[in-house]
PASE-683861 format. One record per residue (C-alpha): residue number from 1; x, y, z; residue in three letters. Coordinates in nm, 4 decimals. Example, Ala and Ser with C-alpha at 12.3 -4.5 7.8 and 13.67 -1.06 7.14 Angstrom:
<pts>
<pt i="1" xx="1.2300" yy="-0.4500" zz="0.7800" aa="ALA"/>
<pt i="2" xx="1.3670" yy="-0.1060" zz="0.7140" aa="SER"/>
</pts>
This chain:
<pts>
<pt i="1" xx="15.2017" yy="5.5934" zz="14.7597" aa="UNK"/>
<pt i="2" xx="14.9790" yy="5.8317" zz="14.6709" aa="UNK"/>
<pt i="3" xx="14.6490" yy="5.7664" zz="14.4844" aa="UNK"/>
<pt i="4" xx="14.6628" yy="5.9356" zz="14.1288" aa="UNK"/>
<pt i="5" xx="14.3291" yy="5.7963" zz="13.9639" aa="UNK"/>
<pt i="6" xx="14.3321" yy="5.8148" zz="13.5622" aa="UNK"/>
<pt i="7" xx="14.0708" yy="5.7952" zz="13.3122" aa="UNK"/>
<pt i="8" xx="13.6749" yy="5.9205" zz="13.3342" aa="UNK"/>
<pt i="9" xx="13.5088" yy="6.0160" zz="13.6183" aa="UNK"/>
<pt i="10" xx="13.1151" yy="6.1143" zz="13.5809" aa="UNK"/>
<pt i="11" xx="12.9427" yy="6.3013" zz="13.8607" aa="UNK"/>
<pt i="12" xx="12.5555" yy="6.2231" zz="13.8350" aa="UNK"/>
<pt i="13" xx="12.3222" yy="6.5185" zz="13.9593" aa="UNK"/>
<pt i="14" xx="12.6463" yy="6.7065" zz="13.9959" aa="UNK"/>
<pt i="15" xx="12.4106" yy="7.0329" zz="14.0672" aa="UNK"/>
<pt i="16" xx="12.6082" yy="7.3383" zz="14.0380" aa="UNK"/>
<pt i="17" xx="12.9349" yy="7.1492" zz="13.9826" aa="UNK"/>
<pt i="18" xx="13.1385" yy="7.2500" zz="14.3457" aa="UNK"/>
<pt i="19" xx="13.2226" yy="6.8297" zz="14.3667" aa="UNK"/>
<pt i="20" xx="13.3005" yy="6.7859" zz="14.0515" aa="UNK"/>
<pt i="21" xx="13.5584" yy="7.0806" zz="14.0781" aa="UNK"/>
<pt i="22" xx="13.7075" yy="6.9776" zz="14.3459" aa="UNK"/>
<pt i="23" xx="13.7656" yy="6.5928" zz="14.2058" aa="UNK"/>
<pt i="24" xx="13.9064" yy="6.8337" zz="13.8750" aa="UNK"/>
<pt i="25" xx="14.1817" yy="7.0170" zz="14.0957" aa="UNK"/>
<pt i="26" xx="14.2580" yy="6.7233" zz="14.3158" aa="UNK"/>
<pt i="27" xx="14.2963" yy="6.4672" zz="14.0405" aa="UNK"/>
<pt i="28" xx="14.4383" yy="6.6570" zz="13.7370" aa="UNK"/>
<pt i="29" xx="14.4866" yy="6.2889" zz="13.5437" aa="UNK"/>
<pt i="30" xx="14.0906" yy="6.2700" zz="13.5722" aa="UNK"/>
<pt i="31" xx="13.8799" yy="6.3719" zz="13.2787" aa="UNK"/>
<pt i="32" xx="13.5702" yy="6.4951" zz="13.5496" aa="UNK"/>
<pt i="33" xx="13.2085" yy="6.5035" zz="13.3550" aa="UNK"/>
<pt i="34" xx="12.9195" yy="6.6539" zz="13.5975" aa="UNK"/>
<pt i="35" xx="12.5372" yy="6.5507" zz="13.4723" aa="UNK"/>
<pt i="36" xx="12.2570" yy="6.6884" zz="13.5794" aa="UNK"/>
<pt i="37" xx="11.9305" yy="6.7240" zz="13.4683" aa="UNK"/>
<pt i="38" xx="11.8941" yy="7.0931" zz="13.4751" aa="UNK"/>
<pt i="39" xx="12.0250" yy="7.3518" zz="13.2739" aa="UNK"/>
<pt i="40" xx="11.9927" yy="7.6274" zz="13.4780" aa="UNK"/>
<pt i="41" xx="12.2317" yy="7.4615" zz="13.7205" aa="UNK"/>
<pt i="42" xx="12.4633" yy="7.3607" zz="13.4569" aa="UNK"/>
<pt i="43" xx="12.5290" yy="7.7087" zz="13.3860" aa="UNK"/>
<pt i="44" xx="12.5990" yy="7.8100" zz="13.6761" aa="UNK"/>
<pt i="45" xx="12.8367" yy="7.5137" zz="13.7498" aa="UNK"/>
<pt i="46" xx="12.9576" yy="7.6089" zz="13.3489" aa="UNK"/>
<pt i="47" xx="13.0384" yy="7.9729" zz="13.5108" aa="UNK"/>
<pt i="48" xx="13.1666" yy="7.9204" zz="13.8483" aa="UNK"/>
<pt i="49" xx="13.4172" yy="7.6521" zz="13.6956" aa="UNK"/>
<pt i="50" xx="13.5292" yy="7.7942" zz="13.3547" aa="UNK"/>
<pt i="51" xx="13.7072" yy="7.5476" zz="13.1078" aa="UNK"/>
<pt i="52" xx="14.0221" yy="7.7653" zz="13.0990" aa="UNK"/>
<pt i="53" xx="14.0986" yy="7.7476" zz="13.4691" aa="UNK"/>
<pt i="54" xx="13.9086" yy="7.3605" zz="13.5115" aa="UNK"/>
<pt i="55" xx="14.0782" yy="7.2409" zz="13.2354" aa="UNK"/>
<pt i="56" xx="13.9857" yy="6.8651" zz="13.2676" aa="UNK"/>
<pt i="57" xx="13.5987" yy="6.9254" zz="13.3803" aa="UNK"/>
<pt i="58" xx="13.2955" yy="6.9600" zz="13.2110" aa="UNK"/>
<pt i="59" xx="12.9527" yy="6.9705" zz="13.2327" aa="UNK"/>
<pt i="60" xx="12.6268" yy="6.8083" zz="13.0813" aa="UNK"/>
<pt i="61" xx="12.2881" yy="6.7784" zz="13.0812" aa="UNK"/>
<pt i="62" xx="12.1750" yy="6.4155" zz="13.1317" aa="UNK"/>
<pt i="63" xx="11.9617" yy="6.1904" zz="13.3460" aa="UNK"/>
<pt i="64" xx="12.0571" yy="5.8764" zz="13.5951" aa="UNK"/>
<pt i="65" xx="11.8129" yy="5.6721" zz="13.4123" aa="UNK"/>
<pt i="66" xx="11.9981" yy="5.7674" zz="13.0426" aa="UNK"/>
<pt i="67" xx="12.3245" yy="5.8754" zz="13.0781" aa="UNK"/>
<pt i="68" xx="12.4483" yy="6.0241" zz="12.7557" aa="UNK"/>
<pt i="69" xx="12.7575" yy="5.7647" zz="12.6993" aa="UNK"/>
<pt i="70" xx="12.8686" yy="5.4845" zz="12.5818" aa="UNK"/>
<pt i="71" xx="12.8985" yy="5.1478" zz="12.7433" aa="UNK"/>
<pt i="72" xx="13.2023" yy="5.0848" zz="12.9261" aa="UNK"/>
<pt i="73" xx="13.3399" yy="5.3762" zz="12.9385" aa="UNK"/>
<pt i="74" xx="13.3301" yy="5.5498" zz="13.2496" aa="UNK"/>
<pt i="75" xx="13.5825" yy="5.4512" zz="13.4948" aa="UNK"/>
<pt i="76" xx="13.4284" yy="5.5903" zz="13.7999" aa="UNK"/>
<pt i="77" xx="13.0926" yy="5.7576" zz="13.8882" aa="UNK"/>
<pt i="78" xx="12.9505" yy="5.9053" zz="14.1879" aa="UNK"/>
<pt i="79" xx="12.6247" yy="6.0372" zz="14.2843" aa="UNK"/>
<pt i="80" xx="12.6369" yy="6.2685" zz="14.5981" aa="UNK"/>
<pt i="81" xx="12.2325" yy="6.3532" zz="14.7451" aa="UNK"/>
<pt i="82" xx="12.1225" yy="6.2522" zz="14.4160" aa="UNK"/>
<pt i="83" xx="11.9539" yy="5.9670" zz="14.3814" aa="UNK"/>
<pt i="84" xx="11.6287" yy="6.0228" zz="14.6170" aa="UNK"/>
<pt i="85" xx="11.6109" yy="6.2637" zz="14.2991" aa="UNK"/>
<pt i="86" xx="11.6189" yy="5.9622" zz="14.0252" aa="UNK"/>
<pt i="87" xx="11.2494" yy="5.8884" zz="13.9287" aa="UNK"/>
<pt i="88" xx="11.3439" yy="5.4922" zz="13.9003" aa="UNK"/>
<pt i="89" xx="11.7062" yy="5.4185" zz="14.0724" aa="UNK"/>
<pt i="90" xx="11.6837" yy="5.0316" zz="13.9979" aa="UNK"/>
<pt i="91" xx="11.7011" yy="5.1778" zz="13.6242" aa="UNK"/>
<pt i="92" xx="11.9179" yy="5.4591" zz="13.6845" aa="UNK"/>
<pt i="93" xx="12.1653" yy="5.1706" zz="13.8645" aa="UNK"/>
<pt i="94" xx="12.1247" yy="4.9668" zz="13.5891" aa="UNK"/>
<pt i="95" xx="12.2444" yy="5.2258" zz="13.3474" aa="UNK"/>
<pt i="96" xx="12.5343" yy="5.3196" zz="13.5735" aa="UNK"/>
<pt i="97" xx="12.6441" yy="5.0186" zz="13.5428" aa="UNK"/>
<pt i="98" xx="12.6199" yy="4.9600" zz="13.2069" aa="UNK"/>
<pt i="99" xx="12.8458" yy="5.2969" zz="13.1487" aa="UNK"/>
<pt i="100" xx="13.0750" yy="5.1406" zz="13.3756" aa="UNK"/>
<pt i="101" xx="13.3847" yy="5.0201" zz="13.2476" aa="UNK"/>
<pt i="102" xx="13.5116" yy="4.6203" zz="13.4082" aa="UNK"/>
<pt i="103" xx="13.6526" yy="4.6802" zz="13.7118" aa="UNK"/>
<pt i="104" xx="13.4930" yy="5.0909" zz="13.7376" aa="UNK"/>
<pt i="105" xx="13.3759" yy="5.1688" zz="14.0717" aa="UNK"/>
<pt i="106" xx="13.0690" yy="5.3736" zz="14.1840" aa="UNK"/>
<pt i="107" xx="13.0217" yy="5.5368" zz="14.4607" aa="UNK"/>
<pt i="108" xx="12.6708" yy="5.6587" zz="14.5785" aa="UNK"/>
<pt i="109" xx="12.5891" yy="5.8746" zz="14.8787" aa="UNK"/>
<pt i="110" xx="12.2282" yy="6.0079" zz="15.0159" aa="UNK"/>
<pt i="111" xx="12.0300" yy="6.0505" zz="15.2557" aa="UNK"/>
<pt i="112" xx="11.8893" yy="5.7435" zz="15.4776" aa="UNK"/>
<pt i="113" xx="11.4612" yy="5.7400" zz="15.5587" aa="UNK"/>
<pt i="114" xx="11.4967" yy="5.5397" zz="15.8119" aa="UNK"/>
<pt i="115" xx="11.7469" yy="5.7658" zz="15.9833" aa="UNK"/>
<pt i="116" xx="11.6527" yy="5.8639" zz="16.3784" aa="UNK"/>
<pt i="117" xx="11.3843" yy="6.1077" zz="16.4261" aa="UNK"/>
<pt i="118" xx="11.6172" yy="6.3567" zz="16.5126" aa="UNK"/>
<pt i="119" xx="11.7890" yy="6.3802" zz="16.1874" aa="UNK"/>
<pt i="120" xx="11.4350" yy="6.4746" zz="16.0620" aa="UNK"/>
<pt i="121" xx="11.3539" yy="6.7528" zz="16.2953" aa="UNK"/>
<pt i="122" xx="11.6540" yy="6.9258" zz="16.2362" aa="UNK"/>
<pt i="123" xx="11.6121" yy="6.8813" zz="15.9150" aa="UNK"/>
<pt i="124" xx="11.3059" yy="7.0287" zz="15.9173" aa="UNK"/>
<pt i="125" xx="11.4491" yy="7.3337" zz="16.1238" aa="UNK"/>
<pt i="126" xx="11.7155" yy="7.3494" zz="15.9302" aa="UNK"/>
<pt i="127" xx="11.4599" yy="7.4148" zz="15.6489" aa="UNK"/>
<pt i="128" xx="11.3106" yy="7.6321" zz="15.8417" aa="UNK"/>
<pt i="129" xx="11.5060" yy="7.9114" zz="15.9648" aa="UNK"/>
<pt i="130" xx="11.8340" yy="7.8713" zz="15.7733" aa="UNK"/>
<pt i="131" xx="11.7921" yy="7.7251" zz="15.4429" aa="UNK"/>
<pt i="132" xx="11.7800" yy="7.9615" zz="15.0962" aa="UNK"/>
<pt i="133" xx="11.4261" yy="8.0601" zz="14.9951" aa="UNK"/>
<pt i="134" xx="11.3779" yy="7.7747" zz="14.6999" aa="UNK"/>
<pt i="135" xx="11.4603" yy="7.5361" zz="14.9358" aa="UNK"/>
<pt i="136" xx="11.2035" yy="7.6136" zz="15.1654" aa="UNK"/>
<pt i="137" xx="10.9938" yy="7.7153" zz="14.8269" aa="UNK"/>
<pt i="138" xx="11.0135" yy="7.3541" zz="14.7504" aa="UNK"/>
<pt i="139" xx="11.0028" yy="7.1793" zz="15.0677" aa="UNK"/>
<pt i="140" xx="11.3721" yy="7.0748" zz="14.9580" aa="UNK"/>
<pt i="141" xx="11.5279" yy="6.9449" zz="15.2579" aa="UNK"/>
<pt i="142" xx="11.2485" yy="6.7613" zz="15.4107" aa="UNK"/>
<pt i="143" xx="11.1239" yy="6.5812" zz="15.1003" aa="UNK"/>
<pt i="144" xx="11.4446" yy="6.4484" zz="15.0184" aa="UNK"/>
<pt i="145" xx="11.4647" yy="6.2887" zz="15.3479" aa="UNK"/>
<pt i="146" xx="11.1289" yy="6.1262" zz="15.2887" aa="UNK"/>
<pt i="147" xx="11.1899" yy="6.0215" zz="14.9327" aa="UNK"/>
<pt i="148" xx="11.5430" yy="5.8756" zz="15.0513" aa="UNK"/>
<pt i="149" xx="11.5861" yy="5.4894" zz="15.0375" aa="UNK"/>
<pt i="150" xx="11.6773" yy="5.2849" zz="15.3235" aa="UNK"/>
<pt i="151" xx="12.0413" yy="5.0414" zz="15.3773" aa="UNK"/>
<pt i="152" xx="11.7925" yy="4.7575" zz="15.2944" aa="UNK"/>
<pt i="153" xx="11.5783" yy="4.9144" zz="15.0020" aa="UNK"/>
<pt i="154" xx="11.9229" yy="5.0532" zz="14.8435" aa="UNK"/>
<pt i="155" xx="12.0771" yy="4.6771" zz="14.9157" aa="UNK"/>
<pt i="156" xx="11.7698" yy="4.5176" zz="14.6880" aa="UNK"/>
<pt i="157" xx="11.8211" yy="4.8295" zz="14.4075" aa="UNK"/>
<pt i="158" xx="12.2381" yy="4.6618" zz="14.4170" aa="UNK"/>
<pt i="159" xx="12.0964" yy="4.3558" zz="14.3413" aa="UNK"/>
<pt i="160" xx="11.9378" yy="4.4029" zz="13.9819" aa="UNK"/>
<pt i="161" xx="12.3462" yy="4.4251" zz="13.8674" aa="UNK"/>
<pt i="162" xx="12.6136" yy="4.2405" zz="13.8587" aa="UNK"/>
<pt i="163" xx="12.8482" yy="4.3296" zz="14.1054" aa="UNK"/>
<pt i="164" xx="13.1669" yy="4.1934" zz="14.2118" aa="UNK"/>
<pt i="165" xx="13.2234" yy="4.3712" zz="14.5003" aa="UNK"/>
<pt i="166" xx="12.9560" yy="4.5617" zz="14.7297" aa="UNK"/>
<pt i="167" xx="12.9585" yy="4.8055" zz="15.0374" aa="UNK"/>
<pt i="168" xx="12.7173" yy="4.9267" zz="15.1972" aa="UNK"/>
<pt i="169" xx="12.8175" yy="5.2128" zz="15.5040" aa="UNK"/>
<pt i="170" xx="12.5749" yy="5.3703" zz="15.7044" aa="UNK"/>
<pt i="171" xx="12.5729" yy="5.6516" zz="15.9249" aa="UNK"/>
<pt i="172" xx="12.3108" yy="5.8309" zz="16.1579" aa="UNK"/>
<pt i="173" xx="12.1569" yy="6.0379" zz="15.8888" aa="UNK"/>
<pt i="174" xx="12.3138" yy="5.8960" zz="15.5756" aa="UNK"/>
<pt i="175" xx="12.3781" yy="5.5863" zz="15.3274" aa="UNK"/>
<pt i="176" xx="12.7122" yy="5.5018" zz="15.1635" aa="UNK"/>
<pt i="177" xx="12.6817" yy="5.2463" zz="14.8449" aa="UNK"/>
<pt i="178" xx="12.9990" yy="5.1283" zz="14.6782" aa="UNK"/>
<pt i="179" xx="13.0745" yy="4.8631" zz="14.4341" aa="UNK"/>
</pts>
């Protein structure tokens, strides 16, 4: 049987929208709602995926730590290299879960600090000599690594909610939460 998820999913610090999208056209019986703090990216995500051909996504500006809906009514949320981003993720968790319907499922992915030097330096390279120029600008790549949380830090950030299920995956350069 094939999965066919219904209901609300919310993609926090969706960025220019190209998850979100995809979720859209993958899961047609999804209502897909991509946050993010910035407008500027909103508009482009709001004119690379136009409501007349993504009929069943849509985009809004919003914050981790005050997500513009009600409680219990998301069904699923995900945060994809987002929330090294959220200024306080034990409140931004907090709030996730309070959107969260009982039984909704989040998903959060990101970076991992604690990740082998390696995964640093070519970061870092990466940064370097291939990344655009407001990446570099910013010192994008590299500071997300350093403001990423680690397995255990992320574990403790879990642990202000109430969850009945938790999984935490890691990988050599990256952190999967799920609950």
């Amino acid at each position: 049987t094939q999965y066919r998820p219904q209901g609300v999913l919310v993609d926090i610090g969706c960025g220019p929208g190209y998850l979100a999208a995809r979720i859209s056209r993958r899961f047609p019986g999804l209502r897909v709602i991509g946050v993010d703090t910035n407008d500027q990216v909103l508009t482009i995500a709001k004119h690379n995926w136009p409501s007349q051909a993504y009929p069943n996504v849509e985009f809004s500006v919003g914050d981790a730590q005050q997500l513009p809906f009600a409680d219990g009514v998301v069904d699923f949320a995900i945060s994809t290299l987002s929330l090294h981003h959220w200024a306080n993720a034990a409140i931004a968790v907090r709030e996730l879960h309070r959107v969260l319907r009982p039984g909704g499922q989040f998903l959060l992915f990101d970076l991992r600090r604690d990740s082998p030097r390696f995964i640093y330096y070519g970061l870092r390279l990466w940064q370097a000599l291939l990344a655009p120029a407001a990446i570099r600008r910013t010192n994008g790549a590299v500071g997300s690594f350093w403001a990423s949380y680690t397995p255990s830090e992320l574990k403790a950030i879990l642990a202000t909610i109430p969850l009945q299920e938790q999984q935490i995956q890691t990988g050599l350069g990256w952190v999967l939460a799920w609950g």
